[in-house]
C-alpha positions as CSV (number, residue, x, y, z in Angstrom):
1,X,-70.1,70.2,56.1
2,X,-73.1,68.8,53.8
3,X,-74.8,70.5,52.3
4,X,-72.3,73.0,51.3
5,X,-73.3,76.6,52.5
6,X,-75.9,79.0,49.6
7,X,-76.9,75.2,47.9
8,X,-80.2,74.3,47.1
9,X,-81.0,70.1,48.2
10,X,-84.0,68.1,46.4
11,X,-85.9,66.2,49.0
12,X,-87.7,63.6,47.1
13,X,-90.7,61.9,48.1
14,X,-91.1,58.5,49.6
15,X,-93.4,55.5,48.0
16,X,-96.1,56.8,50.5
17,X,-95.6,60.3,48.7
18,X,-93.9,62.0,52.3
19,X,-90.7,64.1,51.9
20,X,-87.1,61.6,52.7
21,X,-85.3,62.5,55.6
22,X,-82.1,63.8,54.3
23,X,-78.3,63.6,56.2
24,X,-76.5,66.1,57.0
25,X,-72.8,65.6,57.9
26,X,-69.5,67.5,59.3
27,X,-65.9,66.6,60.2
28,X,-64.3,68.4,62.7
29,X,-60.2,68.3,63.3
30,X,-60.1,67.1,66.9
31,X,-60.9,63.2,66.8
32,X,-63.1,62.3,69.6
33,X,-64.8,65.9,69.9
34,X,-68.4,66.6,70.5
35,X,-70.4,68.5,68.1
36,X,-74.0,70.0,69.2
37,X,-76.3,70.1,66.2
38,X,-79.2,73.2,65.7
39,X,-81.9,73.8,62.8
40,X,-83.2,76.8,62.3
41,X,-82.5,77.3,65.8
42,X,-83.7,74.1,67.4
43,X,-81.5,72.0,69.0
44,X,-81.3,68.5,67.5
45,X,-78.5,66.4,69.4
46,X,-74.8,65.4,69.8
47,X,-72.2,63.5,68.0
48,X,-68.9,62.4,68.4
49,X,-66.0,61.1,65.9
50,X,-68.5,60.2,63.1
51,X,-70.5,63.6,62.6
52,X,-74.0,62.9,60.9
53,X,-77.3,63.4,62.1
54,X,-80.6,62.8,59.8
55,X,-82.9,65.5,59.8
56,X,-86.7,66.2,58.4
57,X,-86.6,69.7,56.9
58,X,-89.7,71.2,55.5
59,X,-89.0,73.1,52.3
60,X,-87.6,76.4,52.0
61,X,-84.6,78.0,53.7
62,X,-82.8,76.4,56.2
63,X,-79.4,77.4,58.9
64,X,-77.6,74.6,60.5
65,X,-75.2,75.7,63.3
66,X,-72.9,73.4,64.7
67,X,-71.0,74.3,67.8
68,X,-68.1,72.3,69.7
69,X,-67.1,71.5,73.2
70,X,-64.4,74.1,73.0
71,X,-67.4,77.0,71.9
72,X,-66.3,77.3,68.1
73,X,-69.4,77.4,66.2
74,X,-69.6,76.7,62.3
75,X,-73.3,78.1,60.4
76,X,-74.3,76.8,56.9
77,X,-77.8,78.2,54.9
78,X,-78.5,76.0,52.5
79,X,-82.6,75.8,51.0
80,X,-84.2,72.4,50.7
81,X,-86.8,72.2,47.7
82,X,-89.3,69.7,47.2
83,X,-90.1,68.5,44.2
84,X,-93.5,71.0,43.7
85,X,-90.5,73.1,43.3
86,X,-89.4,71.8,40.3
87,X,-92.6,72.3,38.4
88,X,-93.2,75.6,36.0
């Protein structure tokens, strides 16, 4: 899964100065299997085969659980920085 679980993600800004929407992927071992995607507890869709969904995260700490048709369930925490994080 990306971003890899405890990781902290730049989102830069856009020409217009906005955050970028960033992608976040899995891969799951059953070909053809439906994953349903959360963040931060808010449901954001449904893939199959190719697991990606773009996402808009506001800075900070974020959770993204992904559970399958079967009821496995997978949970990554990863933070997401901007880049008035980088300054000292």
């Amino acid at each position: 899964i990306y971003p890899p679980a405890n990781t902290t993600v730049l989102i830069p800004r856009d020409l217009s100065g906005n955050l970028s929407r960033m992608v976040i992927r899995a891969v799951h071992r059953r070909e053809g299997e439906t994953v349903y995607w959360h963040l931060n507890g808010k449901y954001l869709g449904s893939t199959e085969d190719s697991h990606e969904m773009e996402i808009l995260p506001e800075p900070g700490p974020q959770q993204i659980s992904l559970i399958d048709s079967k009821g496995n369930s997978l949970v990554r925490k990863f933070i997401c920085a901007g880049d008035e994080d980088l300054k000292d």
